[in-house]
C-alpha positions in Angstrom: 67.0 -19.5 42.1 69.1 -21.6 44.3 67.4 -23.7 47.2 69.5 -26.1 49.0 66.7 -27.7 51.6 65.7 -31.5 50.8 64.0 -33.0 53.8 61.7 -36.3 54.8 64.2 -37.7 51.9 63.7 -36.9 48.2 59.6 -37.6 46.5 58.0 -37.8 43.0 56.7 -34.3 42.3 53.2 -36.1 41.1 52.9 -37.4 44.5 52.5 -36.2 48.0 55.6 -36.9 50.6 54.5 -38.4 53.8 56.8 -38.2 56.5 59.3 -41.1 57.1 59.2 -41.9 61.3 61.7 -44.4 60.6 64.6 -42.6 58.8 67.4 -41.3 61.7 68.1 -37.2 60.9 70.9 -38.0 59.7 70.5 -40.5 57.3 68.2 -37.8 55.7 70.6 -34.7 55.8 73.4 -37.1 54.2 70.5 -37.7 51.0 71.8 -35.4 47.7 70.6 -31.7 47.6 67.9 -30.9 44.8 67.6 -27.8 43.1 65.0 -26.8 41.0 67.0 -27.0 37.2 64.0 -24.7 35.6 64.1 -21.7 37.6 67.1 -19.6 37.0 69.8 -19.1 39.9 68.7 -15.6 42.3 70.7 -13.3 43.0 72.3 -14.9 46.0 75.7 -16.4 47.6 75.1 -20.1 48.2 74.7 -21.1 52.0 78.4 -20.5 54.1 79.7 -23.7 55.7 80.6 -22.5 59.0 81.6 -24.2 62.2 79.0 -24.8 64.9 79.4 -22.3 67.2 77.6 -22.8 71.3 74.9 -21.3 71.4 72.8 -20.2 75.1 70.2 -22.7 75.4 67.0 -21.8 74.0 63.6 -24.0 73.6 64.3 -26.0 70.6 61.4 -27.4 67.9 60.9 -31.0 68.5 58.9 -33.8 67.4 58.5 -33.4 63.5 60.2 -29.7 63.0 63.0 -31.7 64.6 64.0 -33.4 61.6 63.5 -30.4 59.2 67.3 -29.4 60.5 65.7 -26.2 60.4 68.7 -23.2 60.5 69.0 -22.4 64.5 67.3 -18.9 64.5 63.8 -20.5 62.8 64.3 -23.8 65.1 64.8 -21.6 68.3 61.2 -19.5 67.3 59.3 -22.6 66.5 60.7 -24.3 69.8 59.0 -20.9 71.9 56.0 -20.8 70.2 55.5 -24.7 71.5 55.2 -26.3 67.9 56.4 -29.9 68.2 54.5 -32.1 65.2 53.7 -30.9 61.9 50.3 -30.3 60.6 49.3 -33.0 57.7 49.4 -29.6 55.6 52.7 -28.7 56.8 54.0 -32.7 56.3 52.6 -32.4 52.8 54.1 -29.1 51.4 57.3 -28.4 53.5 59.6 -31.2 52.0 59.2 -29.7 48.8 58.5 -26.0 49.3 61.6 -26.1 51.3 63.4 -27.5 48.2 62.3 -24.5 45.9 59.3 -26.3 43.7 55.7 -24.6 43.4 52.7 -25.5 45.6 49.2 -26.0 44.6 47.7 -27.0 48.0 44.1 -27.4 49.1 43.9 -26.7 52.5 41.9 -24.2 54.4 42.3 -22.2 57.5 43.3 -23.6 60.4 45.3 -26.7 59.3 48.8 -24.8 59.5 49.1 -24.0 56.0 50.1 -20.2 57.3 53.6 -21.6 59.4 54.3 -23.6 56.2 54.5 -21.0 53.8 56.5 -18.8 56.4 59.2 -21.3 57.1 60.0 -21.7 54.1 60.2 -18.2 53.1 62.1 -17.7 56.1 64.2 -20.7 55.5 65.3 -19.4 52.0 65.9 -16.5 53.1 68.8 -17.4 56.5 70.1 -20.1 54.2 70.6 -17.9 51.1 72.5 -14.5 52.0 72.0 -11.9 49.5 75.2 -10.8 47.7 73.9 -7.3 48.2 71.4 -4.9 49.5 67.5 -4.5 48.0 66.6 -0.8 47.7 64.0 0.3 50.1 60.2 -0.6 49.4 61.6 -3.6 47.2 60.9 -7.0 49.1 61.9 -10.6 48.4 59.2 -12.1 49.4 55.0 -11.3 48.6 52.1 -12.7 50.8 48.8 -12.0 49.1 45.1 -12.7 51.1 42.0 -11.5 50.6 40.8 -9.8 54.0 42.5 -7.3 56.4 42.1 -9.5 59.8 44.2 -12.3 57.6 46.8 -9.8 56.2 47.2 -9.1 60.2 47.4 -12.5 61.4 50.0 -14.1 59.0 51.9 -10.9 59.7 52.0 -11.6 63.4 52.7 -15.2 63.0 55.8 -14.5 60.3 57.1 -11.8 63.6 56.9 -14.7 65.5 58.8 -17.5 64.1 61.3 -14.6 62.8 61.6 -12.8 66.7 65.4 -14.6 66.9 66.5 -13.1 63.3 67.0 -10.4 61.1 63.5 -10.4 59.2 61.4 -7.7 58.3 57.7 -8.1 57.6 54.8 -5.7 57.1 51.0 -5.8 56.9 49.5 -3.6 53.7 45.8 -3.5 54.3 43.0 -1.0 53.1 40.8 1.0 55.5 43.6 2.0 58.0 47.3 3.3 58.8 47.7 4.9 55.3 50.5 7.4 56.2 52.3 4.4 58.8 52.3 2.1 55.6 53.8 4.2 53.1 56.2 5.1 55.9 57.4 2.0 56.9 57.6 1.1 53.1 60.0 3.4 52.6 62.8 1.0 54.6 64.6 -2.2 53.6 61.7 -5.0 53.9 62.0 -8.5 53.5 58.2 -9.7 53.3 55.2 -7.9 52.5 51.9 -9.3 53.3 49.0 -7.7 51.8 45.2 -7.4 50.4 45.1 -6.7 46.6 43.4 -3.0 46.9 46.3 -1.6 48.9 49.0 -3.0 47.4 47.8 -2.1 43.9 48.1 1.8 45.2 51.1 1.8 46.5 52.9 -0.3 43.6 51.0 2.3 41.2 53.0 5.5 43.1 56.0 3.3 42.9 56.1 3.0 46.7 57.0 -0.6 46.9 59.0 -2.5 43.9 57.9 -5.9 43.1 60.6 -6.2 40.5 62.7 -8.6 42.7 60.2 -10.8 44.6 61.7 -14.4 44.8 58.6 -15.9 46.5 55.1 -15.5 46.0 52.3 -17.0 47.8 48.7 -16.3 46.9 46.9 -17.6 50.0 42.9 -18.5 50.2 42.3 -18.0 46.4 38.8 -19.5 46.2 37.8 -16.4 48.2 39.4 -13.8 46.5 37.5 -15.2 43.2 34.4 -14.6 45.1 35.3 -11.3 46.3 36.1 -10.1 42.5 39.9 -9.9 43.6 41.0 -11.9 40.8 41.5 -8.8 38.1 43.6 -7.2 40.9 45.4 -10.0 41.9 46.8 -10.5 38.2 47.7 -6.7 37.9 50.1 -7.4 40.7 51.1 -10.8 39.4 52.1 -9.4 35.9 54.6 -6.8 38.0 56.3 -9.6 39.8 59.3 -11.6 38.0 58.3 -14.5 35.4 57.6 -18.0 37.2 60.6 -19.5 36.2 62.4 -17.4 38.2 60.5 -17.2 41.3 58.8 -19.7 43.4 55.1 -19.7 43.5 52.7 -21.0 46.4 48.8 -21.1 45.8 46.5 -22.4 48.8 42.8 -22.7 48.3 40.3 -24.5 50.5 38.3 -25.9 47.0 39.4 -25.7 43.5 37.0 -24.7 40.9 37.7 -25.0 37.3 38.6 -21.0 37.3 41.2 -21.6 40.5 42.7 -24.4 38.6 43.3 -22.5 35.6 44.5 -19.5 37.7 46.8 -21.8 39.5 47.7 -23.4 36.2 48.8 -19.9 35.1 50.6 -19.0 37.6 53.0 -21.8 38.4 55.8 -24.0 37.3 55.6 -27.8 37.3 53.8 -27.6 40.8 53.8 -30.0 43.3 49.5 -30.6 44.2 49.0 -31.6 47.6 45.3 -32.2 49.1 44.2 -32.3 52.4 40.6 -32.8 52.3 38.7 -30.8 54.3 35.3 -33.3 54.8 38.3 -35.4 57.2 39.3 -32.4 58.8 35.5 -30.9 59.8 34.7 -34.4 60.8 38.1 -35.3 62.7 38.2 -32.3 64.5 35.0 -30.7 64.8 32.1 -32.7 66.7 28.8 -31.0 64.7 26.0 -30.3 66.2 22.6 -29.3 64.7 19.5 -28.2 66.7 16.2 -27.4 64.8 14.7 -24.8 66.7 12.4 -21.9 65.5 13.5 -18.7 64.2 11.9 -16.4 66.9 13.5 -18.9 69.6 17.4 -18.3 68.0 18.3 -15.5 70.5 16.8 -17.5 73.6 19.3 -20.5 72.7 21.7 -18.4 72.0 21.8 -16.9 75.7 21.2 -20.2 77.2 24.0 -22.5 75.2 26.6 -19.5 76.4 25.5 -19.5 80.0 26.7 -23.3 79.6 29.7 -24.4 82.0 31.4 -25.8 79.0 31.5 -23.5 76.8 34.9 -21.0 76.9 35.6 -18.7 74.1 32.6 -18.8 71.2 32.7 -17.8 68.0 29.0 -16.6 66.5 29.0 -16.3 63.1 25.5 -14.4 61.1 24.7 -13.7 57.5 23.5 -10.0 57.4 25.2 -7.4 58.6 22.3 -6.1 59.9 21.2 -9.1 61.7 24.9 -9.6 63.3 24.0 -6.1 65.0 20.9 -7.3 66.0 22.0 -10.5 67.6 25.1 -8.7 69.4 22.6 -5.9 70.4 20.2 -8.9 72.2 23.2 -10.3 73.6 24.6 -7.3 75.4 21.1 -6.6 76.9 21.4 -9.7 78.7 24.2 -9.1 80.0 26.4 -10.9 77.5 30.1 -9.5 77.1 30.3 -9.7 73.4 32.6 -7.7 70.7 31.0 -7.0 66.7 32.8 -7.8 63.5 31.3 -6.8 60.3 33.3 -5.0 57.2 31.2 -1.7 58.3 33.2 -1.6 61.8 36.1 1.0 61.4 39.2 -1.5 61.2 40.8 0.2 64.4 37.7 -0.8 66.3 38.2 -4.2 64.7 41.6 -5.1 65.9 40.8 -3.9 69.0 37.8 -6.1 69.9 40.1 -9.5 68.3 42.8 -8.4 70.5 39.9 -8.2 73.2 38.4 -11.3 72.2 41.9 -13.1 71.9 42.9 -12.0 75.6 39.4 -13.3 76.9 38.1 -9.7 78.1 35.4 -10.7 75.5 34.1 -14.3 75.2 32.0 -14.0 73.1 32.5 -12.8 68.9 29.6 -12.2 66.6 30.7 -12.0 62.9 30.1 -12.2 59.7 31.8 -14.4 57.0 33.8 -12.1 55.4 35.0 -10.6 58.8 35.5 -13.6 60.4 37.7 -15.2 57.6 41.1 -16.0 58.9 40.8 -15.4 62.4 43.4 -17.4 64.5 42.4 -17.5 68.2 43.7 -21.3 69.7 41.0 -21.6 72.1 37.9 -21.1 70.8 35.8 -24.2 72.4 32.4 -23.7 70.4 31.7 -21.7 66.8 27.7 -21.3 66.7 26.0 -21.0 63.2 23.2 -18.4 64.3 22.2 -19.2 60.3 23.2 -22.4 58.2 25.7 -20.1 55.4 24.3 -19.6 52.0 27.5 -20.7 50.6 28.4 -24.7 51.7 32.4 -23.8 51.5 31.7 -21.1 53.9 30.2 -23.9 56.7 33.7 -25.4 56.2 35.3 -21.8 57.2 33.6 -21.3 60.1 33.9 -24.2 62.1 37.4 -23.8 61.1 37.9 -21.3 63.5 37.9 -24.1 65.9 40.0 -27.7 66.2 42.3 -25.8 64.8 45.6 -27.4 63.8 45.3 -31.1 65.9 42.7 -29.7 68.5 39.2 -30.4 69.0 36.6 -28.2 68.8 32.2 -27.9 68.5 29.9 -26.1 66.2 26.5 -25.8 66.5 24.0 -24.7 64.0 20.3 -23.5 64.3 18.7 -24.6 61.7 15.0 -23.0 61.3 12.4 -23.0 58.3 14.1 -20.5 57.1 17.4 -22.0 56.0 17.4 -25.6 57.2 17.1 -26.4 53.2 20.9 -25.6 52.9 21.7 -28.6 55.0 22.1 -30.9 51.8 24.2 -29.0 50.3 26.8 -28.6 53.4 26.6 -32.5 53.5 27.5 -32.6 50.2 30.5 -31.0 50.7 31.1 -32.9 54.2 30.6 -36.3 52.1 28.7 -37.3 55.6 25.4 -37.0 56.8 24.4 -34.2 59.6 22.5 -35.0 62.4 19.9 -33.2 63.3 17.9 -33.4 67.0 15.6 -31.1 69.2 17.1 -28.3 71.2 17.7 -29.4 74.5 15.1 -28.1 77.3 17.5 -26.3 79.1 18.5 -24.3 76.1 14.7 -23.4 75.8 14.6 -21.9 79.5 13.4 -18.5 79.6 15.1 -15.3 79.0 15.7 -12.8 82.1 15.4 -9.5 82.7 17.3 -7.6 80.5 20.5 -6.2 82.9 21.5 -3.4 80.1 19.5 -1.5 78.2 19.8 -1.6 74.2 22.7 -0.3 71.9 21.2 2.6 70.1 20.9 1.8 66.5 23.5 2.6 63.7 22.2 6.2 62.0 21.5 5.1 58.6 23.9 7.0 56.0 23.5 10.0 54.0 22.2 9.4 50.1 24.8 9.7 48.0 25.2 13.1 45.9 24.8 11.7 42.4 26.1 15.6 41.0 29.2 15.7 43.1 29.9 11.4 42.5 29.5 11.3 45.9 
């Protein structure tokens, strides 16, 4: 496989490459070309030299993405979207993804790690023309991740920095759109983005061809081992082409001994970049902890929204049950709020985010597993209704705002009944947590309820054990 980007100048696979401020553009283009000698050439024709040609003038990347020398169609879409700097992710992993070597990155949501995987993908992909056409259903390129709402957004994002060239992606997710998929999987496709269930059907009817993927990236992979993906994920893995002859990018938020070995597994002489994400909670994120009592959650929840500060607010609750509950209490007080558990149809899903992204709703009460991967640039405060069971799941949430360079608050209400899991998130933070006494004005009295409550869920049907039902 044949990759001819070498940018921020040439780096020690063992280390991490920081970007070099001082070196002109040029300097760096003029730097040898790298190819990776142990994966075996694809199936494409090198990179034409043609003459520049004047373009129409277009909003071009600046800042960092500048000096990737970027091909024109990728530079105009990053331009658009507003991108200017990279990420410390996207610092850390482009110069050498976009050379062709495997990734082993730590990084979770929200530092860029998405836009760095998808330029170079589409990077490859405009700078190595294929010598001829892949059958239908049969694409280059493989994006696995373990929840629908993730599968969605990485799919919108690759549309976006792909809107000014020929590039074809498609979300495979569970729970919706059956029919649409297997349609649309019947075309040429270039990359397929996808939750493990899904995909693992269609491969098995021999709808979509893995055969010739040149680029795999296995994104959030400490979460799919605690979702029991993991078996899947290797089925698919094993139908894909040996890692010597495609490239291989793994992203996790923490590696446990199991990811490592996974990751170990699973790629070639990989390039390990860390971006620790105790500096990023703590950079981006001011944390706030009140101690309030469990019976007085819901009043400080009303009150700390009615705040004039507070703009788009992300919710997050443990129990499915409970997240009902709270969004129930909310909407009888006249809160405009949208629900997102796994038991909400996934229609119903994407269309409260696309409310809650467009600011008809403010407000979003999730859980974890729901909430994972959600990319909404201006949420101003994510609210721990509980403390999470699970420390690396504290990381994920607050993740959801500060988001890539912007700052962001989360506040948690910590009661008798989970304040004992604060050790363990500092722990993971490496710093301590302050804790203080909920403000009086979040204490303040509920009103009169303006709406009456949601009628409750009808609980389901036992199963027929004689049918397997």
């Amino acid at each position: 496989m044949k990759f001819l980007k070498n940018i921020f100048g040439s780096a020690d696979q063992s280390e991490s490459t920081k970007l070099n401020e001082s070196k002109d553009p040029k300097e760096l283009k003029k730097q040898p070309e790298k190819n990776k000698e142990n994966k075996q050439t694809s199936k494409r024709a090198p990179k034409p030299v043609l003459a520049e040609k004047p373009s129409k003038p277009r909003i071009k990347a600046g800042g960092d993405f500048a000096k990737l020398e970027l091909p024109e169609a990728l530079d105009n879409a990053i331009g658009e979207l507003g991108f200017s700097n990279c990420t410390p992710v996207q610092k850390e992993v482009l110069p050498h993804s976009l050379d062709g070597k495997d990734i082993i990155a730590q990084a979770q949501t929200g530092t860029g790690k998405t836009a760095a995987f998808l330029i170079s993908v589409i990077t490859y992909h405009l700078e190595n023309p294929e010598v001829k056409k892949r059958p239908a259903g049969t694409p280059f390129a493989l994006v696995i991740a373990p929840t629908r709402e993730l599968v969605m957004q990485i799919t919108q994002d690759a549309v976006d920095l792909s809107c000014f060239c020929d590039f074809t992606s498609i979300a495979v997710v569970g729970g919706m759109d059956y029919e649409k998929q297997k349609t649309q999987l019947k075309k040429p496709i270039d990359l397929v983005v996808a939750t493990p269930g899904r995909l693992l059907d269609f491969m098995r009817q021999g709808v979509i061809d893995l055969s010739q993927i040149e680029t795999l990236v296995i994104d959030e992979a400490d979460r799919m081992l605690s979702m029991g993906f993991i078996p899947d994920v290797k089925d698919i893995i094993r139908r894909t082409p040996k890692k010597e002859n495609r490239q291989t990018q793994l992203f996790s938020a923490t590696f446990s001994e199991d990811i490592k070995r996974l990751a170990a597994s699973w790629t070639l002489d990989p390039v390990r970049v860390d971006i620790e994400p105790e500096k990023i909670a703590v950079d981006s994120v001011t944390q706030q902890v009140y101690l309030t009592a469990a019976d007085q959650k819901i009043t400080v929840l009303y009150n700390l929204l009615q705040q004039p500060d507070v703009g788009k607010v992300m919710v997050f609750v443990n129990r499915r049950d409970e997240t009902r509950e709270v969004e129930s209490q909310m909407h009888r007080y006249g809160v405009d709020c949208g629900l997102l558990t796994g038991e909400v149809p996934q229609k119903k899903r994407i269309q409260t985010l696309d409310r809650f992204k467009s600011g008809e709703v403010p407000v979003l009460i999730a859980t974890d597993v729901a909430g994972r991967g959600i990319h909404v640039d201006d949420v101003t405060h994510v609210v721990n209704y509980n403390l999470p069971e699970d420390p690396e799941d504290y990381i994920h949430r607050i993740g959801r705002t500060g988001r890539a360079g912007a700052t962001g608050i989360s506040i948690s209400l910590a009661c008798e009944d989970d304040a004992f899991m604060l050790p363990n998130i500092e722990t993971l933070l490496g710093v301590p947590m302050i804790c203080e006494q909920t403000p009086e004005i979040l204490l303040e009295p509920l009103p009169a309820p303006s709406r009456s409550a949601r009628e409750k869920a009808p609980k389901p049907k036992p199963r027929d054990k004689r049918r397997g039902r």
